[in-house]
mmCIF file of the N, C-alpha and C atoms, coordinates in Angstrom:
data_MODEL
# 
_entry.id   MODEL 
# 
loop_
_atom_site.group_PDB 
_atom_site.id 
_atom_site.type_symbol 
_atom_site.label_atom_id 
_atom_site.label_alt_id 
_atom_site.label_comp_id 
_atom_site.label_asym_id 
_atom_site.label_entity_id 
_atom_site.label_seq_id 
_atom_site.pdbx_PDB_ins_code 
_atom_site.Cartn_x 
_atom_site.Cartn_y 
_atom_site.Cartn_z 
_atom_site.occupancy 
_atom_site.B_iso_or_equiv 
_atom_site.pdbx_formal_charge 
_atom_site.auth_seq_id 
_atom_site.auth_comp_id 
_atom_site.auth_asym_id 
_atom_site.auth_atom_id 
_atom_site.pdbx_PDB_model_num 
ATOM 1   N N  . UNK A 1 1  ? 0.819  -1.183 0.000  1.00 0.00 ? 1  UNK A N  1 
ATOM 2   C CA . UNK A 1 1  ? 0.000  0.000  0.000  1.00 0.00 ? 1  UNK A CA 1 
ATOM 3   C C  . UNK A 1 1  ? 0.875  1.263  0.000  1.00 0.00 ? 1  UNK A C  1 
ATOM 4   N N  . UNK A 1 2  ? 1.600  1.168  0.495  1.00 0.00 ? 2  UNK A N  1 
ATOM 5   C CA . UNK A 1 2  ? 2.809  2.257  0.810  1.00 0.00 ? 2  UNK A CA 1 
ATOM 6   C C  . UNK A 1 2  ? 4.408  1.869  -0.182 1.00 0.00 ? 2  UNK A C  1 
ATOM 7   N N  . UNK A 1 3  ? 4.896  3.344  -0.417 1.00 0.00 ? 3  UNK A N  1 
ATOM 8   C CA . UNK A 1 3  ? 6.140  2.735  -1.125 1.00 0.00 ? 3  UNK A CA 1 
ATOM 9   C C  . UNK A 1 3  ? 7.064  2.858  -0.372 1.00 0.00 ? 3  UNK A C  1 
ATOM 10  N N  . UNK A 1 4  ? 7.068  3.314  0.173  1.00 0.00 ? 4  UNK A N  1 
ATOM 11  C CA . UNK A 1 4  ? 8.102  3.537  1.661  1.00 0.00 ? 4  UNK A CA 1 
ATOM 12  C C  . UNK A 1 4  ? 7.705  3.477  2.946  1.00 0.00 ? 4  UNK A C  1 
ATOM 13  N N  . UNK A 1 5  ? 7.377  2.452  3.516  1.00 0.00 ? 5  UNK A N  1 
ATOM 14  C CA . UNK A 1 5  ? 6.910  2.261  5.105  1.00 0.00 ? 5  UNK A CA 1 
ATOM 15  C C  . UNK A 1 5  ? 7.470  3.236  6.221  1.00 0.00 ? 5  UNK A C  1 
ATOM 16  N N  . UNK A 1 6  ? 8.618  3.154  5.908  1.00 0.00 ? 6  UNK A N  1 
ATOM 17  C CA . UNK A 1 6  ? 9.093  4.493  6.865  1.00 0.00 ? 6  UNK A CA 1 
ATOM 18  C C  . UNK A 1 6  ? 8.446  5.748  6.614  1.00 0.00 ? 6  UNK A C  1 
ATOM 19  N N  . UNK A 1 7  ? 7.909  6.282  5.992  1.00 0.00 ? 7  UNK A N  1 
ATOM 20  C CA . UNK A 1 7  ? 6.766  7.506  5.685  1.00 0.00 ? 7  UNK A CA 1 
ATOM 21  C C  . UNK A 1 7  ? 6.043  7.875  6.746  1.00 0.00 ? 7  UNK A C  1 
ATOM 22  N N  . UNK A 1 8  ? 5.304  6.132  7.164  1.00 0.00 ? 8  UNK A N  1 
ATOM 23  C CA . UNK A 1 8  ? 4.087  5.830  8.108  1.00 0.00 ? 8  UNK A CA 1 
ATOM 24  C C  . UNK A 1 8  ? 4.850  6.717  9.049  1.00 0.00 ? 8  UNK A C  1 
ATOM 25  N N  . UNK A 1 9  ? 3.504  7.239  9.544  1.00 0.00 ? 9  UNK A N  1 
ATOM 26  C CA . UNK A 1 9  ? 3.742  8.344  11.108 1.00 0.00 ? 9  UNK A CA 1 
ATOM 27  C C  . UNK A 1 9  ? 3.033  7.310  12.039 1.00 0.00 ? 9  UNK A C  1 
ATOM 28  N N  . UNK A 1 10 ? 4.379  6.384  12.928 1.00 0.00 ? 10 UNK A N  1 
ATOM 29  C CA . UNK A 1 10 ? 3.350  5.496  13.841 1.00 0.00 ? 10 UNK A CA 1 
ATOM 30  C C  . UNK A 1 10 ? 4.362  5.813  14.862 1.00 0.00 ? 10 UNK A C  1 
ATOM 31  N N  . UNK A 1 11 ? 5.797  6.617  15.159 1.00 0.00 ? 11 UNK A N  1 
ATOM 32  C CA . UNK A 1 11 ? 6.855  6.876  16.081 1.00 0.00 ? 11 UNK A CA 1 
ATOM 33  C C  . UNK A 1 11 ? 5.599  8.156  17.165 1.00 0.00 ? 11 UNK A C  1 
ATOM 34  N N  . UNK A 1 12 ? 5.401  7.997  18.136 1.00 0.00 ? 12 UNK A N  1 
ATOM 35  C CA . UNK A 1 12 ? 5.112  9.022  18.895 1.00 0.00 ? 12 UNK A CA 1 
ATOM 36  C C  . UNK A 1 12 ? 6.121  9.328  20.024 1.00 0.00 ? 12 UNK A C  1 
ATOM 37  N N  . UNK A 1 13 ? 6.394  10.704 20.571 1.00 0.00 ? 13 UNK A N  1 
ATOM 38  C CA . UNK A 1 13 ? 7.001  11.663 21.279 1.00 0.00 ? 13 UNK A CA 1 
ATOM 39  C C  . UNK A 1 13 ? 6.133  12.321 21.678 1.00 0.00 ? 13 UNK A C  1 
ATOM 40  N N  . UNK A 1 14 ? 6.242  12.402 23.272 1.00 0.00 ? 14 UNK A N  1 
ATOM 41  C CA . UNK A 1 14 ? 5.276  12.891 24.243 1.00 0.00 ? 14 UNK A CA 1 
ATOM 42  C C  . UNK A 1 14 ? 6.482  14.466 24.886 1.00 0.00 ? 14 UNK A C  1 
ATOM 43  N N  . UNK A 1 15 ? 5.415  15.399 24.762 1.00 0.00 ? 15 UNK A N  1 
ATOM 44  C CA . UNK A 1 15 ? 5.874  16.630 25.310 1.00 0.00 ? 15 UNK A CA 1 
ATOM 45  C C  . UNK A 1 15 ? 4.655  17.115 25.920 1.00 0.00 ? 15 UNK A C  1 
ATOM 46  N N  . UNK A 1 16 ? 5.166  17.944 26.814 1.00 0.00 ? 16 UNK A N  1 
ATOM 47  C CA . UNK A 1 16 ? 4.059  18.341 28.282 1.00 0.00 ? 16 UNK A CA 1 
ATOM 48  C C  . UNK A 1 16 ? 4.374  19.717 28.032 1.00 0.00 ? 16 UNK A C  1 
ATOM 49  N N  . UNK A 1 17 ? 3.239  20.641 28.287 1.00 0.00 ? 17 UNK A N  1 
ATOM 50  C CA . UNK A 1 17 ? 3.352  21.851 27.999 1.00 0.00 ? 17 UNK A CA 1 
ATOM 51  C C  . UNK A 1 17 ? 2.702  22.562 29.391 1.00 0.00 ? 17 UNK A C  1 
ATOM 52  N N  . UNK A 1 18 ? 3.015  24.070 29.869 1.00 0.00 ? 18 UNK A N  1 
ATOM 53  C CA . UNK A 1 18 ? 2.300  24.413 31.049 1.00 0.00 ? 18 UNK A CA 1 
ATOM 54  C C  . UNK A 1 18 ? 0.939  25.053 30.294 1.00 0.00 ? 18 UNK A C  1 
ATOM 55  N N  . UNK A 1 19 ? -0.129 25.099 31.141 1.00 0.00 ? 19 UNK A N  1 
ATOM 56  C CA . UNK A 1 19 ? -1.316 25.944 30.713 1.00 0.00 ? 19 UNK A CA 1 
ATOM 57  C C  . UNK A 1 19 ? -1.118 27.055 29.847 1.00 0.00 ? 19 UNK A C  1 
ATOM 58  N N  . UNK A 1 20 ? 0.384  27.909 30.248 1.00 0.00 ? 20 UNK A N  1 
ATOM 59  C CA . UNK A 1 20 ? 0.214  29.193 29.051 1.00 0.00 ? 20 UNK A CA 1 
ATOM 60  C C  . UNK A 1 20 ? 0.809  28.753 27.684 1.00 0.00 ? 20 UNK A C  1 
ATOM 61  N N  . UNK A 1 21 ? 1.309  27.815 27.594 1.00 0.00 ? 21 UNK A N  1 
ATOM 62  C CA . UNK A 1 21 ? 2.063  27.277 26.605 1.00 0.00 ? 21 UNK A CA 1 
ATOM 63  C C  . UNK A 1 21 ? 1.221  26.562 26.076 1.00 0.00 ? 21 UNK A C  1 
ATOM 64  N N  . UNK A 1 22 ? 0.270  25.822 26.347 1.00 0.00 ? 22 UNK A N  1 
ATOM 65  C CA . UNK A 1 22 ? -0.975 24.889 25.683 1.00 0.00 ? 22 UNK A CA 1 
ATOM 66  C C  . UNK A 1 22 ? -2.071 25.773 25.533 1.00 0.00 ? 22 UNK A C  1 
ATOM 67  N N  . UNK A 1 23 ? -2.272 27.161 25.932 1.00 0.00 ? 23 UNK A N  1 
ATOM 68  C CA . UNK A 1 23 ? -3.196 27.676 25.838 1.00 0.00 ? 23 UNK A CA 1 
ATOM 69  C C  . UNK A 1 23 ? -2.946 28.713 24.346 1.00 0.00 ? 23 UNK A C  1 
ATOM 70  N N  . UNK A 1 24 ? -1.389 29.172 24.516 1.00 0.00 ? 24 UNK A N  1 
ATOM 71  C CA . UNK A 1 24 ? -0.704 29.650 23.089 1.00 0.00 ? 24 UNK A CA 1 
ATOM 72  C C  . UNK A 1 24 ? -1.184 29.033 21.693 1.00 0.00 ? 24 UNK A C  1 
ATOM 73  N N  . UNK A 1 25 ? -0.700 27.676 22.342 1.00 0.00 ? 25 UNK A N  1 
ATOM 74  C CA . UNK A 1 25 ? -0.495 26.719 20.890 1.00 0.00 ? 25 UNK A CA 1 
ATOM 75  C C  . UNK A 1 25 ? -1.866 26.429 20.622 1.00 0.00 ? 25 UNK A C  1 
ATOM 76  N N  . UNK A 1 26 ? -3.012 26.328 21.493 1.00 0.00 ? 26 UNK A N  1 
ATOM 77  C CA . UNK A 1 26 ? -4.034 26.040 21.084 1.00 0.00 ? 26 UNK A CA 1 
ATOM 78  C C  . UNK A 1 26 ? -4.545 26.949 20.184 1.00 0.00 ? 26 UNK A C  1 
ATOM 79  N N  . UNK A 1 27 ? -4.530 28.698 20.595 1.00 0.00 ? 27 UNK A N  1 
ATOM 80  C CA . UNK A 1 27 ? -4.870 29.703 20.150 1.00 0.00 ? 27 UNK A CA 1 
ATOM 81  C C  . UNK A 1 27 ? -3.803 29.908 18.572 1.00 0.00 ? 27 UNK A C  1 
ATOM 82  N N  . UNK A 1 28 ? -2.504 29.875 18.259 1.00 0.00 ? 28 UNK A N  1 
ATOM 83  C CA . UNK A 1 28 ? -2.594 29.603 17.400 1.00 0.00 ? 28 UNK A CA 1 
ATOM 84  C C  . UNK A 1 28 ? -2.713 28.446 16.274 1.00 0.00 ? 28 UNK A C  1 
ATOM 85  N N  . UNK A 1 29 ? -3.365 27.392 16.705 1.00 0.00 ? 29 UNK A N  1 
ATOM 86  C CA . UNK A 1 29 ? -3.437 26.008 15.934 1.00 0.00 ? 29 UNK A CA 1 
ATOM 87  C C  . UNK A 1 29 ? -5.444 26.660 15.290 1.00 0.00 ? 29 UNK A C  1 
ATOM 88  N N  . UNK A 1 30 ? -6.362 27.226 16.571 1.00 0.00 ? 30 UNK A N  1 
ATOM 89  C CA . UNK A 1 30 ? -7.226 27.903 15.929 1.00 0.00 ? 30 UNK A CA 1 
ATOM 90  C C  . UNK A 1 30 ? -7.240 28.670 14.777 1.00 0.00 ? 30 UNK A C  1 
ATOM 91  N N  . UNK A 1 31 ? -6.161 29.732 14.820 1.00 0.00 ? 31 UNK A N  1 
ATOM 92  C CA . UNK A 1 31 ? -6.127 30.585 14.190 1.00 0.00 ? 31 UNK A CA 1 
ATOM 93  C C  . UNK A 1 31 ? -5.743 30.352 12.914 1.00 0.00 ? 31 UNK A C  1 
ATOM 94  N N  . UNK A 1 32 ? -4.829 28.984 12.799 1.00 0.00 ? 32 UNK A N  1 
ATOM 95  C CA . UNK A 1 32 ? -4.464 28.785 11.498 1.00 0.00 ? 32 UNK A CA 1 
ATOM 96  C C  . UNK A 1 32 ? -5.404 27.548 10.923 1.00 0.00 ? 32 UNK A C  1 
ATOM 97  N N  . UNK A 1 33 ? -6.247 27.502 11.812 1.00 0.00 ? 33 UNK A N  1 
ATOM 98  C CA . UNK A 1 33 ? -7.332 26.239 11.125 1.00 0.00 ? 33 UNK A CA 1 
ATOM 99  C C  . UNK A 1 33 ? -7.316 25.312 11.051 1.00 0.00 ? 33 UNK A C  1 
ATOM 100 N N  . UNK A 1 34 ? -5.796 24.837 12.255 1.00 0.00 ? 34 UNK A N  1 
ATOM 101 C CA . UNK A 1 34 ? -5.337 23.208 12.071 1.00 0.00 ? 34 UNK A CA 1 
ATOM 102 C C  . UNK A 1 34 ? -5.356 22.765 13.291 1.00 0.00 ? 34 UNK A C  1 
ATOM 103 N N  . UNK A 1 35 ? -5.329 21.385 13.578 1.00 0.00 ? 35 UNK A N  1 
ATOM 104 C CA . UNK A 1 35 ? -4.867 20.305 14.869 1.00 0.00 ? 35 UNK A CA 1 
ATOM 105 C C  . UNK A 1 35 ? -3.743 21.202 15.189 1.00 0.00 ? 35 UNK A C  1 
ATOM 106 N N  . UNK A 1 36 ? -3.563 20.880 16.696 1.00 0.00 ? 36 UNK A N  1 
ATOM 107 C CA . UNK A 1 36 ? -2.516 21.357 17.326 1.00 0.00 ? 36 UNK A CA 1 
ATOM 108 C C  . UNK A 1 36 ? -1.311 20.660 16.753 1.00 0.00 ? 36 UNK A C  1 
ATOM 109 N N  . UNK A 1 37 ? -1.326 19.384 16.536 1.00 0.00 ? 37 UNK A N  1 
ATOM 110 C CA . UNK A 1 37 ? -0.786 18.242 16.744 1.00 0.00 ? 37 UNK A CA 1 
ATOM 111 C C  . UNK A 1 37 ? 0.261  18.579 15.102 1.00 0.00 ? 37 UNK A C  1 
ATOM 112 N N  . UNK A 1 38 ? -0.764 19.038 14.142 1.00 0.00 ? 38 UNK A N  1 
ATOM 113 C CA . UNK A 1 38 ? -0.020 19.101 12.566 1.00 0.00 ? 38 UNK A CA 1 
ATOM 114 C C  . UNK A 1 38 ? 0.562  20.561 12.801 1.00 0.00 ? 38 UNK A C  1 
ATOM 115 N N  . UNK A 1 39 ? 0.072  21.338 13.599 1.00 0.00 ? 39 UNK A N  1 
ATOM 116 C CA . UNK A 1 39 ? 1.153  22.810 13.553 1.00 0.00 ? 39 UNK A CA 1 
ATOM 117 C C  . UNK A 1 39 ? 1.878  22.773 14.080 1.00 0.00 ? 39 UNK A C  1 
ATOM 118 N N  . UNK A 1 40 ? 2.025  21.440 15.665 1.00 0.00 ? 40 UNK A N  1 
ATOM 119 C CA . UNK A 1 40 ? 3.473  21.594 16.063 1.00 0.00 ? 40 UNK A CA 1 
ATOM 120 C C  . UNK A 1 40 ? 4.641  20.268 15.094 1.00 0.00 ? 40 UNK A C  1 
ATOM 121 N N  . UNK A 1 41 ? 3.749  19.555 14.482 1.00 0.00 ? 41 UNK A N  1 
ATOM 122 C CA . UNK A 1 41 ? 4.739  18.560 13.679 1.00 0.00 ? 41 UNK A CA 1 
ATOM 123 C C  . UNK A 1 41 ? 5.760  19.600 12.766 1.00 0.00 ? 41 UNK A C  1 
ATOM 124 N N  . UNK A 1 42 ? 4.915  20.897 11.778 1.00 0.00 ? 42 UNK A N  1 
ATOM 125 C CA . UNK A 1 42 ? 5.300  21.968 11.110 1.00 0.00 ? 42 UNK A CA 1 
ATOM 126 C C  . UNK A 1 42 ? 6.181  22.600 11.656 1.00 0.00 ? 42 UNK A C  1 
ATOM 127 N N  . UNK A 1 43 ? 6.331  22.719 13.201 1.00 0.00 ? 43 UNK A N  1 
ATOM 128 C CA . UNK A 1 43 ? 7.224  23.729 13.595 1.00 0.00 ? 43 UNK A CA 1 
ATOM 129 C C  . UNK A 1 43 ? 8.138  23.349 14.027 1.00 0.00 ? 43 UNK A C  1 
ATOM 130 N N  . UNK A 1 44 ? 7.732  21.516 14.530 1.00 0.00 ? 44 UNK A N  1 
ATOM 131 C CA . UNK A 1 44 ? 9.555  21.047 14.777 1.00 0.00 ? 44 UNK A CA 1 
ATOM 132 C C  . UNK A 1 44 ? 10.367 20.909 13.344 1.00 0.00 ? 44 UNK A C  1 
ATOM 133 N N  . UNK A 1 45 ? 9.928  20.714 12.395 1.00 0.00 ? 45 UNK A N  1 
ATOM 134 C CA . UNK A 1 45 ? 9.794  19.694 11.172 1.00 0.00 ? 45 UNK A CA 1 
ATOM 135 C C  . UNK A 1 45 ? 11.326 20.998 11.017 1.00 0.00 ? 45 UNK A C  1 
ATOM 136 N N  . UNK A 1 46 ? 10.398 22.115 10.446 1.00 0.00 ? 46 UNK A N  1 
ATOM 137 C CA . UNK A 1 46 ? 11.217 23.559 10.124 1.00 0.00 ? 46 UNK A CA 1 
ATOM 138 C C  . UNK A 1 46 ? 12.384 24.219 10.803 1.00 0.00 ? 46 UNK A C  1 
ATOM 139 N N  . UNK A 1 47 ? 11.798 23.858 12.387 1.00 0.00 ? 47 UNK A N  1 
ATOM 140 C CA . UNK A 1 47 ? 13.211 24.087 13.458 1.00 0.00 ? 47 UNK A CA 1 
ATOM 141 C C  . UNK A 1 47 ? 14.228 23.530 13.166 1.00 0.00 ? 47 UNK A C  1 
ATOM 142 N N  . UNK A 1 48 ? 14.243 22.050 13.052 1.00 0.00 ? 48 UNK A N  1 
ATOM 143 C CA . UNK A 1 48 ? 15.306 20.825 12.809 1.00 0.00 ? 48 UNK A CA 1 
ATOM 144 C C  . UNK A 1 48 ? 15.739 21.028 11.429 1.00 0.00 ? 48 UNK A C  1 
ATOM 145 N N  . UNK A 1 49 ? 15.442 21.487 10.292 1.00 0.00 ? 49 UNK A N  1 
ATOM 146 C CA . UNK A 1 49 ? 16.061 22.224 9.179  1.00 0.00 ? 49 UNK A CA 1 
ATOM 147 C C  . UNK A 1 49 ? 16.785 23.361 9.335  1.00 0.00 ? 49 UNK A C  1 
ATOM 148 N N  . UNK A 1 50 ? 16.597 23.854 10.278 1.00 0.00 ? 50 UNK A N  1 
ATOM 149 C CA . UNK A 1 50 ? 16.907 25.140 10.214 1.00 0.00 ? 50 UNK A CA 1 
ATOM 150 C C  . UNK A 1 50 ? 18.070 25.197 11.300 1.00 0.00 ? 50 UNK A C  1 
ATOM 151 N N  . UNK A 1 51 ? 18.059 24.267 12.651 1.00 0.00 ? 51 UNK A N  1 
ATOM 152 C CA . UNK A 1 51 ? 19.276 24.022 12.802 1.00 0.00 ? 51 UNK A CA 1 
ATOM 153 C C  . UNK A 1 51 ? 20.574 23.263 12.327 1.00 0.00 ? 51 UNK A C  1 
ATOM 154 N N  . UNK A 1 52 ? 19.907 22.338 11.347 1.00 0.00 ? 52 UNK A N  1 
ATOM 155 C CA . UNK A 1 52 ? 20.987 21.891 10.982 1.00 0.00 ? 52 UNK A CA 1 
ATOM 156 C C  . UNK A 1 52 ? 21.641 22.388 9.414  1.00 0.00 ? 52 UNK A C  1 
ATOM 157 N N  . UNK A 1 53 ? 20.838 23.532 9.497  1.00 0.00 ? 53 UNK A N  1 
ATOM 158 C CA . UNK A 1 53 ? 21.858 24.366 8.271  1.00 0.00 ? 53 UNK A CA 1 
ATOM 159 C C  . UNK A 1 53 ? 21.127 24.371 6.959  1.00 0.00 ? 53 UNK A C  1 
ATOM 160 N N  . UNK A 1 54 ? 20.326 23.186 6.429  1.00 0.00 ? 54 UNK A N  1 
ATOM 161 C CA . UNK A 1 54 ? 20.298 22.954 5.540  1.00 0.00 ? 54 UNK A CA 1 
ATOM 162 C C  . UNK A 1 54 ? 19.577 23.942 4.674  1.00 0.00 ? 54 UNK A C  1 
ATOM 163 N N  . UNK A 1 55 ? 19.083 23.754 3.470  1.00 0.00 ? 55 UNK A N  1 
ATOM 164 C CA . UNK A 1 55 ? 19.170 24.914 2.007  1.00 0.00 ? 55 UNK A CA 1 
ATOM 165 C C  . UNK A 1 55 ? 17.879 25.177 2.367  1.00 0.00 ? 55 UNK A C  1 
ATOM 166 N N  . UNK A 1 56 ? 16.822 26.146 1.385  1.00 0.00 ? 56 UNK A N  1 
ATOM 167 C CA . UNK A 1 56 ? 15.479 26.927 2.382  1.00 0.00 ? 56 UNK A CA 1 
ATOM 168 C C  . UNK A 1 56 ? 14.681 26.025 1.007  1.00 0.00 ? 56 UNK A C  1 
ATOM 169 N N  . UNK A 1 57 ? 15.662 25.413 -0.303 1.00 0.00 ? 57 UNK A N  1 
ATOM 170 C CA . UNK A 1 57 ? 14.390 24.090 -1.170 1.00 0.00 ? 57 UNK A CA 1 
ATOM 171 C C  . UNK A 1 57 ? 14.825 22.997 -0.109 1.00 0.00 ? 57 UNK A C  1 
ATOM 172 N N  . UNK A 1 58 ? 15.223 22.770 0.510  1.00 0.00 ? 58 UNK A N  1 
ATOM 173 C CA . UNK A 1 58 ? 15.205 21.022 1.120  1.00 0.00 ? 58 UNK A CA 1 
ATOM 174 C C  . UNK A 1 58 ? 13.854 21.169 2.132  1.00 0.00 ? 58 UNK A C  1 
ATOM 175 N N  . UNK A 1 59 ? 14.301 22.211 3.222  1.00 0.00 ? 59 UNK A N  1 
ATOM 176 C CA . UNK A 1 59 ? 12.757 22.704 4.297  1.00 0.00 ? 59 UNK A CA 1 
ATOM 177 C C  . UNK A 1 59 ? 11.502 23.092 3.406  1.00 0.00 ? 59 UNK A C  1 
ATOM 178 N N  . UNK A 1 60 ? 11.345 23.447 2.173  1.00 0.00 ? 60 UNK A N  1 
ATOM 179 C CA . UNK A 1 60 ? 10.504 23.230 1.816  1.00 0.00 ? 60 UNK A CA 1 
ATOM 180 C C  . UNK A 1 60 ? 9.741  22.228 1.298  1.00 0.00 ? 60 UNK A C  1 
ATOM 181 N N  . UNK A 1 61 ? 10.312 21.199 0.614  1.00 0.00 ? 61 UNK A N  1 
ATOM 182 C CA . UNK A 1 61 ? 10.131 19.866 0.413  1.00 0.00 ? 61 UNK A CA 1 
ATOM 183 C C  . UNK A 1 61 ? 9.723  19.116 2.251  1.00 0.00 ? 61 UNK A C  1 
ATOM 184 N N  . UNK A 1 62 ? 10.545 19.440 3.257  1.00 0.00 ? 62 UNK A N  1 
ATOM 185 C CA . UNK A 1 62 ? 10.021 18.938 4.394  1.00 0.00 ? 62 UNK A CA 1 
ATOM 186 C C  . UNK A 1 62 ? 8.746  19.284 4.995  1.00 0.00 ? 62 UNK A C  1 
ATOM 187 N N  . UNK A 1 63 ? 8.322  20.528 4.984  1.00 0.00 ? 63 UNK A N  1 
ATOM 188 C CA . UNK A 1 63 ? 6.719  20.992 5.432  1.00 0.00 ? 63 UNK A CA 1 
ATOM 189 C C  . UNK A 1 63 ? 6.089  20.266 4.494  1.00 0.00 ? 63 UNK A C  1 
ATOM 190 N N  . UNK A 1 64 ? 5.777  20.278 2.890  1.00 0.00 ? 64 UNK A N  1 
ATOM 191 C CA . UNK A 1 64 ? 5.152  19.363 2.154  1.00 0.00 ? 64 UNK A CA 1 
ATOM 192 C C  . UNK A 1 64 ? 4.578  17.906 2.455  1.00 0.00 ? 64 UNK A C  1 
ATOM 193 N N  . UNK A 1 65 ? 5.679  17.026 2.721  1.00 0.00 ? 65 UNK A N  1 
ATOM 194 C CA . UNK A 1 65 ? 6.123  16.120 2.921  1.00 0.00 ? 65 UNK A CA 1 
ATOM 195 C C  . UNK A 1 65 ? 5.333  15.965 4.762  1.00 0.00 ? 65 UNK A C  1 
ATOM 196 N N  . UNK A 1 66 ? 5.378  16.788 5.544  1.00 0.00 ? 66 UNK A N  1 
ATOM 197 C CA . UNK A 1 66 ? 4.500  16.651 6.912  1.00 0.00 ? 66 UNK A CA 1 
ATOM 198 C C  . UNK A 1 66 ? 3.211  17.054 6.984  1.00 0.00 ? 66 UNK A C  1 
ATOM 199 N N  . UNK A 1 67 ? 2.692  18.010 5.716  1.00 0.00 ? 67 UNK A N  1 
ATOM 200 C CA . UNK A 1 67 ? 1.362  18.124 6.038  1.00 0.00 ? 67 UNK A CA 1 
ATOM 201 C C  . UNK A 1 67 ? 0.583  17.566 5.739  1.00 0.00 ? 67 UNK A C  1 
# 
């Protein structure tokens, strides 16, 4: 069904947030019309490109590729 099994999103990572920090992310996950869950996948996805240097076509191919 899949051409690459590794694709599958079945790895979960648990992060705990305080009330103002879950209340942030909630307010903007509203605002942009999405799950909390796909705007913070977007924002590690972009962070982790962006620390490790790489070119601004590779991070774009990576948001694609997570939403």
């Amino acid at each position: 069904m899949y051409s690459d099994t590794k694709r599958l999103r079945d790895n979960r990572v648990t992060v705990r947030f305080d009330d103002y920090e879950h209340d942030l992310i909630t307010a903007l996950a509203n605002y942009q019309g999405e799950q909390a869950s796909v705007l913070l996948r977007q924002l590690i996805l972009r962070e982790a490109v962006s620390v490790l240097g790489l070119n601004e076509n590779h991070s774009d191919s990576v948001s694609r590729k997570s939403a």
